[in-house]
C-alpha positions as CSV (number, residue, x, y, z in Angstrom):
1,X,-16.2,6.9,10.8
2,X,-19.5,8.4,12.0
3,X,-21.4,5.2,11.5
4,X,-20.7,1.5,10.5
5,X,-22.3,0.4,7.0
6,X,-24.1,-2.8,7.0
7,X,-21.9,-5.6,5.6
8,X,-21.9,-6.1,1.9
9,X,-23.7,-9.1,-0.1
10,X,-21.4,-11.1,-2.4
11,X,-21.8,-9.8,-6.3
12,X,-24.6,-11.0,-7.7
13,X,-24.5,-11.4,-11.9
14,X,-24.5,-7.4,-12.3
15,X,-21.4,-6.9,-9.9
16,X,-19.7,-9.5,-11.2
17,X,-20.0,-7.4,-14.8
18,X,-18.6,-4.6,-13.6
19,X,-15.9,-6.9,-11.6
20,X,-14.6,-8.2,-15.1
21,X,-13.1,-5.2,-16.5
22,X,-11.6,-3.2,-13.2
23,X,-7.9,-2.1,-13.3
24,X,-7.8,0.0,-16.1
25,X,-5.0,1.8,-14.9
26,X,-2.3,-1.2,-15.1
27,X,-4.2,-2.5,-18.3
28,X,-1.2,-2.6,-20.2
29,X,0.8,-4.4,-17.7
30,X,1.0,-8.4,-17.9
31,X,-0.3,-9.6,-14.4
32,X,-1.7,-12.5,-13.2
33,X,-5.2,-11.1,-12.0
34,X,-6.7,-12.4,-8.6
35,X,-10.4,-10.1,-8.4
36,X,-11.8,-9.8,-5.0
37,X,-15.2,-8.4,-5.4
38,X,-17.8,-6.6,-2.1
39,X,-15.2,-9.0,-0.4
40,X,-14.9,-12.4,-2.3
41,X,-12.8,-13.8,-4.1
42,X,-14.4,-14.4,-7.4
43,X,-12.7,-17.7,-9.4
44,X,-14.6,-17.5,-12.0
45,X,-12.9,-13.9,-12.8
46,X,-9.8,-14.6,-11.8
47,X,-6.3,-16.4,-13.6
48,X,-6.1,-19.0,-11.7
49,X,-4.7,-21.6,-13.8
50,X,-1.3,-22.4,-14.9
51,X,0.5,-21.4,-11.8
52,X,3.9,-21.4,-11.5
53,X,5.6,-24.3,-10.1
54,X,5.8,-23.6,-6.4
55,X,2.7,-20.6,-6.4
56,X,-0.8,-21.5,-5.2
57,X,-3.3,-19.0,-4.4
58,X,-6.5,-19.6,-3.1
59,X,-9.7,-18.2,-0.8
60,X,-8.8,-17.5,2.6
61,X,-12.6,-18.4,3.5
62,X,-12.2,-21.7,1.8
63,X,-8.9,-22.0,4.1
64,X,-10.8,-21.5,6.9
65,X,-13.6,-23.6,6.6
66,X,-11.2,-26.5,5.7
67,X,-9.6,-25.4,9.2
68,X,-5.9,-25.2,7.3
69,X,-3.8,-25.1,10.0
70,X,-1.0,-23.8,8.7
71,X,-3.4,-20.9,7.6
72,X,-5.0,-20.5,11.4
73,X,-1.5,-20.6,12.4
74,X,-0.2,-17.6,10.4
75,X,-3.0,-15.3,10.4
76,X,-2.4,-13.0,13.2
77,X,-0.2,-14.9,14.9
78,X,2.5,-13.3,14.3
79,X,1.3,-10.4,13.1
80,X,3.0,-6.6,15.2
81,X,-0.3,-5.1,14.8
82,X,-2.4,-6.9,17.2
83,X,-3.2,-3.7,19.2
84,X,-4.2,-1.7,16.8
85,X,-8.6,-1.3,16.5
86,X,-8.9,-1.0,12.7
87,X,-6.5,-4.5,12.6
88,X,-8.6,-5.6,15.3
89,X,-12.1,-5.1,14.0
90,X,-10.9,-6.6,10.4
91,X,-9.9,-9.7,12.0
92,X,-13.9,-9.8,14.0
93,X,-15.4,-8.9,10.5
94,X,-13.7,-10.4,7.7
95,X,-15.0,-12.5,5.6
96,X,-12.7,-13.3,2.5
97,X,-9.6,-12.7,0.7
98,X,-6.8,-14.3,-1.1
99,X,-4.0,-17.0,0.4
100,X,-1.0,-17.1,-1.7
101,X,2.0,-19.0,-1.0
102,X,5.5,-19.0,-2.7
103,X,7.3,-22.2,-1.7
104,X,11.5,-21.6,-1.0
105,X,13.2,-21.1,-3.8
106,X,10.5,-20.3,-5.9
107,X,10.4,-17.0,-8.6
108,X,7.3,-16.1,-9.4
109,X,8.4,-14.2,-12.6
110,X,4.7,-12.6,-13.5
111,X,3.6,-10.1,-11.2
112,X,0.2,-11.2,-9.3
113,X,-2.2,-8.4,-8.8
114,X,-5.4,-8.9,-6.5
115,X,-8.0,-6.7,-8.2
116,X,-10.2,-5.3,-5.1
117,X,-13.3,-3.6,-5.9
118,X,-17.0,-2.2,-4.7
119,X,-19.4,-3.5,-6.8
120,X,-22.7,-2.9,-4.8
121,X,-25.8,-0.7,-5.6
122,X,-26.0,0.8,-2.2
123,X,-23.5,1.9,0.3
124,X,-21.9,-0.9,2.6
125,X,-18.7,-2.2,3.7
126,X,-16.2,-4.2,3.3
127,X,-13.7,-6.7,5.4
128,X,-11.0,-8.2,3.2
129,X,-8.2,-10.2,4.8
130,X,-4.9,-12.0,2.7
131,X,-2.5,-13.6,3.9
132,X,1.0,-14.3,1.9
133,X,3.1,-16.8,3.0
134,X,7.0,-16.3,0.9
135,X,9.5,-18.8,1.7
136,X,13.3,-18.7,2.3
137,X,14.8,-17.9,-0.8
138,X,11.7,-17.3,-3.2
139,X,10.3,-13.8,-5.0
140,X,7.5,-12.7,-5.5
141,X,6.0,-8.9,-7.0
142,X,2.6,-8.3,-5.9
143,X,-0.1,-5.3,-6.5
144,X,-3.1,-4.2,-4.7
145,X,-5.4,-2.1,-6.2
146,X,-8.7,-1.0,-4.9
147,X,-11.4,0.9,-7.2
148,X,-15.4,1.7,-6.8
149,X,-17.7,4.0,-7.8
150,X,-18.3,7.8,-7.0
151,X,-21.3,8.2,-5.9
152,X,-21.6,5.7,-2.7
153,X,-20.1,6.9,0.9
154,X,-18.8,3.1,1.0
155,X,-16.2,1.3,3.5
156,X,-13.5,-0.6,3.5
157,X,-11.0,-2.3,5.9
158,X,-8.7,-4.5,4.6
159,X,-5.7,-5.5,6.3
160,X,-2.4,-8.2,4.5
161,X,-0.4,-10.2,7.0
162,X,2.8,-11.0,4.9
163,X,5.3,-13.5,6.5
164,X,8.5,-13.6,5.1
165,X,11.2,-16.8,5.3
166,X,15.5,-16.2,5.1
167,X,16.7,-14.1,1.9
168,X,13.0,-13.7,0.2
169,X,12.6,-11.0,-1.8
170,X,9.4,-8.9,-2.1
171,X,8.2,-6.0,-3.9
172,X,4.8,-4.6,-3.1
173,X,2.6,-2.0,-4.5
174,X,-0.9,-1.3,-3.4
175,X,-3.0,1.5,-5.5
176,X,-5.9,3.5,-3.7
177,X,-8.4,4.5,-6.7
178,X,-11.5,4.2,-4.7
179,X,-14.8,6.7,-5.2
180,X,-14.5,9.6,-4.3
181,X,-17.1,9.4,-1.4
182,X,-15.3,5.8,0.3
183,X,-13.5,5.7,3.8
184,X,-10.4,3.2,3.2
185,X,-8.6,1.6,6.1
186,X,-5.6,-0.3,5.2
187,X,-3.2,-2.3,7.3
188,X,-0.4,-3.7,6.3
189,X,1.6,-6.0,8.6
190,X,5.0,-7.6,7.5
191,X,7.1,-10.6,9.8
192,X,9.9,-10.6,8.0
193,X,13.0,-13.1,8.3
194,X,16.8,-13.0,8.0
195,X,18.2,-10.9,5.2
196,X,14.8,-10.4,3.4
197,X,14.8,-7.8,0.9
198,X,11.3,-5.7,1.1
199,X,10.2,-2.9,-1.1
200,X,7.0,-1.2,-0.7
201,X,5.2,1.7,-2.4
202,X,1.6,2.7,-1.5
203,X,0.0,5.2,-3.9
204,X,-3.4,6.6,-3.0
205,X,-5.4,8.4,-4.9
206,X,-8.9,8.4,-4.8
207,X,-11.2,8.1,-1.4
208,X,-12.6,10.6,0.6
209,X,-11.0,9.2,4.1
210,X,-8.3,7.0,3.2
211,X,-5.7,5.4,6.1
212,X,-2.7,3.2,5.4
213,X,-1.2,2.0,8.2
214,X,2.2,-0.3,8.1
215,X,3.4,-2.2,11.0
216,X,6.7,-4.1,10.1
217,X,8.6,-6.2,12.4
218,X,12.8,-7.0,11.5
219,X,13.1,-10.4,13.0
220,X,16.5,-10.7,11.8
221,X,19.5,-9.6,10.6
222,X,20.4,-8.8,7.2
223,X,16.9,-7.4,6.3
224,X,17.3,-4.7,4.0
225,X,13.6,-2.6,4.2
226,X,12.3,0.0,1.8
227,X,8.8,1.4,2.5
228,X,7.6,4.5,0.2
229,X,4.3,6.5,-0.5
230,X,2.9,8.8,-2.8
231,X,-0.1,10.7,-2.1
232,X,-1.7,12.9,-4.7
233,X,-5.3,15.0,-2.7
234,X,-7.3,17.8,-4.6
235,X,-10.8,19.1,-3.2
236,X,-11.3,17.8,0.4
237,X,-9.5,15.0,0.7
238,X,-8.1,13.7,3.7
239,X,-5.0,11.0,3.8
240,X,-2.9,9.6,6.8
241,X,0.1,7.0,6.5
242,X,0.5,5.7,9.8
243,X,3.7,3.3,10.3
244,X,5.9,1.5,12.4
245,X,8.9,-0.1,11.9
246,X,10.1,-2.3,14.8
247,X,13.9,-3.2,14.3
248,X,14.0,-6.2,17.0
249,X,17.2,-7.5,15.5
250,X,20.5,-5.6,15.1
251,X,22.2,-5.8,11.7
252,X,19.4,-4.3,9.3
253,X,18.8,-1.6,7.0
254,X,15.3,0.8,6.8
255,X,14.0,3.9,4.6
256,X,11.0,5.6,4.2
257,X,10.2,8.1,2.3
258,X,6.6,9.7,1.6
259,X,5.7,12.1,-0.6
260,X,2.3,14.4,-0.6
261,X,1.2,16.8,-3.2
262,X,-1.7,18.5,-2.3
263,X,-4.4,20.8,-4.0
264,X,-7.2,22.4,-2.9
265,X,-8.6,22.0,0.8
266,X,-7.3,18.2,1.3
267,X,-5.1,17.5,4.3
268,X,-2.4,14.7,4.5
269,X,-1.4,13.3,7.9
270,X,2.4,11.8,8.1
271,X,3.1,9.5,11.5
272,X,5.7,7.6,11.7
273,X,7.7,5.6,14.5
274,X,11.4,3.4,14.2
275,X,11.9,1.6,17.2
276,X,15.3,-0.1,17.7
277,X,15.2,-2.6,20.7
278,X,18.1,-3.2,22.8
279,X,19.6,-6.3,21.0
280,X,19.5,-4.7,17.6
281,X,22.7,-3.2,17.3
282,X,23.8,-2.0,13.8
283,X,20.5,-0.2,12.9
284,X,20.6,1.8,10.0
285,X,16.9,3.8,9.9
286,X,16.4,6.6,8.4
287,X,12.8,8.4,7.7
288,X,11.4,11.3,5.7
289,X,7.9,13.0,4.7
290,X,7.6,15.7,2.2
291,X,4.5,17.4,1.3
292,X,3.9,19.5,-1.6
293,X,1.5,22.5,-1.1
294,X,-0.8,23.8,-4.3
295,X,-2.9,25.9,-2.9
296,X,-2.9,28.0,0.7
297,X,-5.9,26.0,2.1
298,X,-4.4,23.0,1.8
299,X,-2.7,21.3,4.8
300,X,0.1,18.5,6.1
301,X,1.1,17.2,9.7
302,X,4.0,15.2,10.3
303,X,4.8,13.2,13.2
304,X,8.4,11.2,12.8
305,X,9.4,9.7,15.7
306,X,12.4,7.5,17.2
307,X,12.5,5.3,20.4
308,X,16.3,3.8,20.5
309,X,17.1,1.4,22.8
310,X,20.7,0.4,21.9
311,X,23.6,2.8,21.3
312,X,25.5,1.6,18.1
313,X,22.9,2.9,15.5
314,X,22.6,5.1,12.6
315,X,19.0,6.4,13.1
316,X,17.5,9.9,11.6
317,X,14.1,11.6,10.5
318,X,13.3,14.6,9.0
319,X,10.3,16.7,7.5
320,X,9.3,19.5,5.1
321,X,6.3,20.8,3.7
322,X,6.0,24.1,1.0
323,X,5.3,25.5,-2.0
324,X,6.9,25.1,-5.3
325,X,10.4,25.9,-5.7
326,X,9.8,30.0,-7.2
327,X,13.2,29.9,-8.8
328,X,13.0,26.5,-10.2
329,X,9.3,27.1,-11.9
330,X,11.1,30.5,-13.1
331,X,13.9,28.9,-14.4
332,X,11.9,26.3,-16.5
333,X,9.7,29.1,-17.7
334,X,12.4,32.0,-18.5
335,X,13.2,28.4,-21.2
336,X,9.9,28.8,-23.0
337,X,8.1,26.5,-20.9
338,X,4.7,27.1,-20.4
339,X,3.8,27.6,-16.4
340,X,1.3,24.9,-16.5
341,X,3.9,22.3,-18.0
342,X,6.9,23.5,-15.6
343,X,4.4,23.1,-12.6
344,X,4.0,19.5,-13.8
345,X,7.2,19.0,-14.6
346,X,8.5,19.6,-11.0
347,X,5.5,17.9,-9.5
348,X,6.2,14.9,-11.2
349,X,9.9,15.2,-9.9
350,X,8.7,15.4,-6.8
351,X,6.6,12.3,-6.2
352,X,8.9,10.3,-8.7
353,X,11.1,9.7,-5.7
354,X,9.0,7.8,-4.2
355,X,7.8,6.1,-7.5
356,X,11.0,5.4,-8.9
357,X,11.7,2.6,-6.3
358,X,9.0,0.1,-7.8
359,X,11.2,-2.3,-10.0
360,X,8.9,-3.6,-12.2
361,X,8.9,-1.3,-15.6
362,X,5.7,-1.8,-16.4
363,X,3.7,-0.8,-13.6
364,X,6.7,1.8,-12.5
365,X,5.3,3.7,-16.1
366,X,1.6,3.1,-15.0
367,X,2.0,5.1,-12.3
368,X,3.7,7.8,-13.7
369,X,0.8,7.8,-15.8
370,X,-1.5,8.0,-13.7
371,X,0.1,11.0,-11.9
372,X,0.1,12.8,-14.8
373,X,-3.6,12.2,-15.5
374,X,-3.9,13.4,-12.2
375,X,-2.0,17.0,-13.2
376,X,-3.9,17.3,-16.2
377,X,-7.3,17.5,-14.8
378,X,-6.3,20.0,-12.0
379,X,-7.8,23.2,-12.7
């Protein structure tokens, strides 16, 4: 960041046209739509009504101005990434963003999706903080996406604190479509209970800078933790997941796996970090980054790293980055396939890894989707 944008303005009547219709990619998908637009939380465009019985979703700067303690009380409180500068310059700066809270016991069937997106005439940026609150026992599938336009060097921070009560069970997929001149910073920070189930998938695709950063604390035993990425760059893209995953009880499960393909002159930066405190015996973490090469300009760092502090674990990380498979494309075309479709055809096998482990159908086939729109237009 070479220089802070002012902040934006809340959408007037013209942004809040082009806020009704965002999200083209999961079009087909029946969510329950929550649109955050130049950083509110627009009611007006959003489904709102008919909740579910034990759902309510709301504005976190309504929360605030009512001075909802249990709100205050949960935001950053117990949130691992209170060191961190982009965490701590969202939490000086922001300004709105959704509340949602699943009560225990409660499964929220219909996936909710908050819609973010730049609607602004003029380059600015952006501070959006959520809180979700999911009780013991309850479920809950929820899906970020983040879209603007092209031609505007925008900003965006946006950090979600999710808290997470005994057995919930999560699944969370956030989409990075933004223009293809924005800086993105994302963090993502997870308390999570006795044996939650978490499944994560970040997918980023569009930005010029983009940063998604995950800092995940296992606060008891039993949790069973799956976060994934799937990073797709052409031109001069540049892309860093940044994670760690504190395992401060014994007794839980991690993976991560994050896959890059890259074209052109983009770059892709991998850092991640399990630490396993003394008390948390029974670890079982294990982490991986691929990368994909396309062209001979493009590049990819890893950094995996492990700090173990107890000595009955099952910890591991490991690394690659390369071309595609000679003999494999060779294979495919020595079968009549064109070189074009093999190339995609492994590509595709490639990231699916990573895009295989979102659950829900529907969104699992937009994405594949959207991947291969992404093949097709490479030159």
């Amino acid at each position: 960041m070479r220089e802070a944008k002012p902040l934006a303005q809340p959408p007037g009547e013209i942004g809040k046209v082009r806020a009704r219709a965002p999200g083209a990619l999961l079009a087909g998908v029946d969510l329950r739509r929550v649109v955050i637009a130049d950083g509110v939380l627009v009611k007006d465009l959003s489904d709102l009504d008919g909740l579910e019985p034990g759902l309510s979703i709301g504005s976190l700067a309504d929360a605030l101005t009512r001075g909802d303690s249990e709100v205050t009380g949960q935001l950053g409180a117990q949130s691992p990434a209170e060191k961190d500068v982009a965490f701590a310059l969202n939490t000086a700066f922001m300004g709105d963003g959704a509340v949602i809270r699943v009560a225990p016991g409660a499964r929220i069937a219909r996936p909710i999706h908050l819609v973010f997106c730049f609607t602004g005439p003029v380059p600015a940026a952006v501070y959006t903080r959520s809180l979700v609150s999911v009780g013991a026992g309850a479920a809950v599938t929820l899906v970020e996406s983040h879209e603007g336009p092209d031609g505007l060097d925008y900003q965006i921070n946006t950090a979600l604190d999710l808290v997470a009560g005994d057995g919930a069970e999560i699944d969370h997929v956030k989409i990075g479509l933004d223009g293809a001149s924005a800086l993105h910073v994302a963090t993502l920070t997870a308390a999570l209970g006795p044996h939650v189930r978490y499944n994560d998938l970040v997918v980023a695709l569009g930005g010029a800078a983009v940063r998604n950063q995950f800092f995940v604390r296992c606060d008891g035993s039993g949790i069973a933790l799956s976060l994934n990425g799937a990073t797709m760059l052409k031109g001069r893209q540049h892309a860093d997941a940044t994670l760690v995953v504190d395992h401060a009880i014994g007794g839980c499960v991690s993976r991560e796996i994050f896959k890059g393909v890259l074209d052109g002159e983009s770059r892709s930066v991998f850092q991640g970090k399990i630490v396993v405190r003394p008390d948390a015996q029974k670890t079982d973490g294990k982490m991986a980054s691929h990368a994909l090469l396309l062209s001979e300009t493009a590049e990819a760092d890893h950094k995996p790293e492990l700090e173990i502090f107890a000595d009955d674990v099952v910890c591991g990380h490991g690394a690659t980055a390369g071309s595609l498979d000679e003999d494999l494309l060779f294979y495919l075309m020595a079968r009549g396939i064109p070189k074009k479709e093999a190339e995609t055809l492994l590509i595709q096998s490639f990231v699916g890894e990573a895009i295989d482990t979102v659950t829900n159908e529907g969104i699992r086939d937009a994405l594949t989707a959207a991947t291969s729109r992404w093949l097709e237009a490479r030159e």
